[in-house]
C-alpha angles and dihedrals in degrees: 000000000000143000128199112218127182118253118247117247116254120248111239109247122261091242090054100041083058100048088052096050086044091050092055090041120082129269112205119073094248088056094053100042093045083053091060101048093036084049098058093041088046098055092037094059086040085061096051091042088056088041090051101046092041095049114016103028093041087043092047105040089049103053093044093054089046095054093047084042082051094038084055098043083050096056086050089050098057086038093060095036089055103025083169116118093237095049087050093043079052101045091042087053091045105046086049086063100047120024089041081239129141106217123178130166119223103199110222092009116134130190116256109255093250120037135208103288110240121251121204141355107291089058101050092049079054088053098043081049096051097046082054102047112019097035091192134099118285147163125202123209129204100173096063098088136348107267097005132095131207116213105181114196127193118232132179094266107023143332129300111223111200117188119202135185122226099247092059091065104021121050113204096223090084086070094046096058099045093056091040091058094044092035086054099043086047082058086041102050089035092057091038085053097049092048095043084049096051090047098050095044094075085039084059097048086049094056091034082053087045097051093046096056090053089060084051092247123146117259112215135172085031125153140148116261145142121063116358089257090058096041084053083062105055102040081056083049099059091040096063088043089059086045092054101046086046092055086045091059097038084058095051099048092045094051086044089065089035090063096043082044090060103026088066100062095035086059085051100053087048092057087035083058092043092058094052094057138222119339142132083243088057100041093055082049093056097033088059094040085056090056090046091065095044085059097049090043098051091037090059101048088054093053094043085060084196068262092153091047101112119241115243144152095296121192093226093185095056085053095054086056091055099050095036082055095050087053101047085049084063097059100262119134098228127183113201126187111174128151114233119236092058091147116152139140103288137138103248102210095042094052085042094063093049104051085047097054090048095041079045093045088049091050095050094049095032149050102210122035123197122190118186123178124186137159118250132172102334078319128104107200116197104196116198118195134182128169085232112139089270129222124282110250097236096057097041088092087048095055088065089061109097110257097012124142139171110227099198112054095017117073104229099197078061104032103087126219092322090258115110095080087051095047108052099045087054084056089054099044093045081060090051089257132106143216121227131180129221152158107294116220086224096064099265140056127335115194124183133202120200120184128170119246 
């Protein structure tokens, strides 16, 4: 015999518990750090809300209920006792100067058979008072007048009419409290909201300084400030920035004496050469010392970067024309579609110096180029084609790498030092941009350029 059981669900894991309770929580600093002051305040004022209600409100309610229930068992009680017109004309009199109720008896009335339902709490602790004390059918109505209630009672020749205030059954401290408590958390959250926003303002201008400096733009105006954590930051911030544009002048200078240091004895090999004469002997010499200085040269540019070259507004698209000229002087067929109005933060000459390696690199390896720029979510990508013979995927992250060539499909004798590719990566990413190569749709080598607004 079988039976057939359901299966138990299964728990959610812990990981992914956590990443939905990360994805509903906040994500910026201000909105975590309001979360942990509003949290404590929030669950401290449920907690005397709960504490009030359950104790004041429910005390309070109930005893007040009960006294107007008693006052009107009470009233019953001397009714009955002196049924004589002059003895209810007495206790009715009475009870109006005493007990602030309005009591009237309406001889043969009787109460509907179903009477008006009760609505809130207040109500139904009336009703739990008056099946205590009074022990007779009743009905109570809230519609009949604005801070007032009925309570109609049957009695054995008519129908008692009791007329409460308000006060006697609702004390407003209920609603004191209760703006008290929400006009206290709004001071609360307004002055949480004007520190936290003082404290993560010097926090932003950190990161916006950070950032800068990344694109290799100058950060100016720029000063610690903000708690003494934050101020530690970015003290250790400008300080790195003085080391690296110190690093950055003592290269140049140093490769600027490095080029004067081996000029000098290559100038003097080439006149050397000149003096011996013509020969094949002398012609490999010079061929060799030639391709010495194009690797000095090209060495030398690498390791300058163009990293003194100042940052400024910078017409990309005018840019683009002069390079794409320079190309098509040279004998290429290039296609250029390029918006005007591509202004953005760069180094000229430095950008200068990448697009024309790539567009140079295309025209050896291609016969067609097309270069393409356009602005994309705070990007500009500039894209360059050919319908060269590519790049194989598994060596495109090898080409960046300084003297490297690929034999196979890069002539050597006209591919330079190795160093375009290199080059001009270093100059995007020292804009806070980066190069990366793909398939093009037209049968060669797609690089694209991507550089921040």
């Amino acid at each position: 015999m079988t039976t057939d059981t359901a299966a138990a669900p299964m728990p959610m894991p812990r990981r992914e518990q956590t990443g939905l309770l990360k994805r509903f929580l906040p994500r910026t600093l201000f909105g975590r750090s309001l979360l942990i002051i509003v949290t404590p305040v929030i669950l401290a004022q449920a907690v005397a809300t709960w504490i009030f209600y359950d104790r004041h409100w429910d005390t309070m309610t109930n005893r007040l209920a009960f006294a107007v229930a008693g006052d009107i068992a009470m009233v019953i009680g001397m009714l009955e006792h002196d049924p004589t017109p002059e003895g209810r004309n007495w206790t009715l009199a009475a009870t109006a100067r005493s007990t602030d109720l309005i009591v009237t008896l309406e001889p043969g009335s009787t109460l509907p058979d179903h009477p008006p339902k009760l609505r809130g709490m207040l109500e139904n602790t009336l009703s739990k008072a008056l099946h205590e004390r009074v022990r007779r059918p009743f009905a109570i109505n809230t519609r009949i007048t604005r801070e007032w209630y009925e309570i109609r009672v049957q009695m054995p020749d008519g129908v008692l009419s009791v007329m409460s205030p308000e006060r006697r059954l609702f004390s407003p401290t209920s609603y004191i409290f209760i703006l008290w408590m929400v006009g206290s958390a709004l001071v609360l959250f307004t002055v949480a909201i004007i520190f936290m926003r003082n404290q993560i303002r010097p926090i932003k201008r950190l990161a916006a300084a950070a950032d800068a400096l990344g694109k290799g733009r100058d950060v100016r105006n720029f000063k610690p400030e903000g708690a003494t954590e934050v101020r530690q930051a970015a003290v250790a911030f400008l300080r790195m920035r003085e080391r690296i544009h110190r690093q950055i002048t003592q290269r140049t200078e140093m490769l600027a004496g490095v080029s004067h240091d081996l000029r000098t004895p290559l100038t003097r090999m080439k006149l050397a050469l000149d003096m011996i004469g013509d020969g094949p002997e002398v012609e490999e010499l010079l061929t060799d010392v030639t391709e010495m200085e194009t690797m000095i040269e090209g060495y030398l540019a690498f390791a300058r970067g163009e990293g003194t070259e100042t940052v400024q507004p910078t017409d990309l698209t005018r840019i683009l024309n002069e390079v794409v000229s320079g190309v098509r002087r040279e004998g290429a067929e290039v296609a250029l579609a390029a918006p005007d109005g591509l202004t953005l933060p760069l180094r000229p000459n430095a950008t200068r110096r990448c697009l024309a390696n790539l567009l140079s690199n295309a025209r050896r390896h291609g016969d067609r180029i097309w270069v393409r720029a356009e602005r994309e979510d705070g990007f500009i990508d500039i894209l360059v084609d050919d319908d060269g013979p590519g790049i194989p995927q598994v060596s495109r992250d090898d080409v960046f790498k300084p003297f490297f060539r690929l034999d196979s499909s890069r002539n050597q004798a006209t591919g330079g030092a190795g160093l375009g590719l290199t080059i001009a990566r270093d100059v995007a990413r020292s804009h806070g941009g980066d190069i990366t190569l793909s398939d093009s749709p037209y049968g060669g080598l797609r690089v694209l350029i991507r550089l921040p607004v």
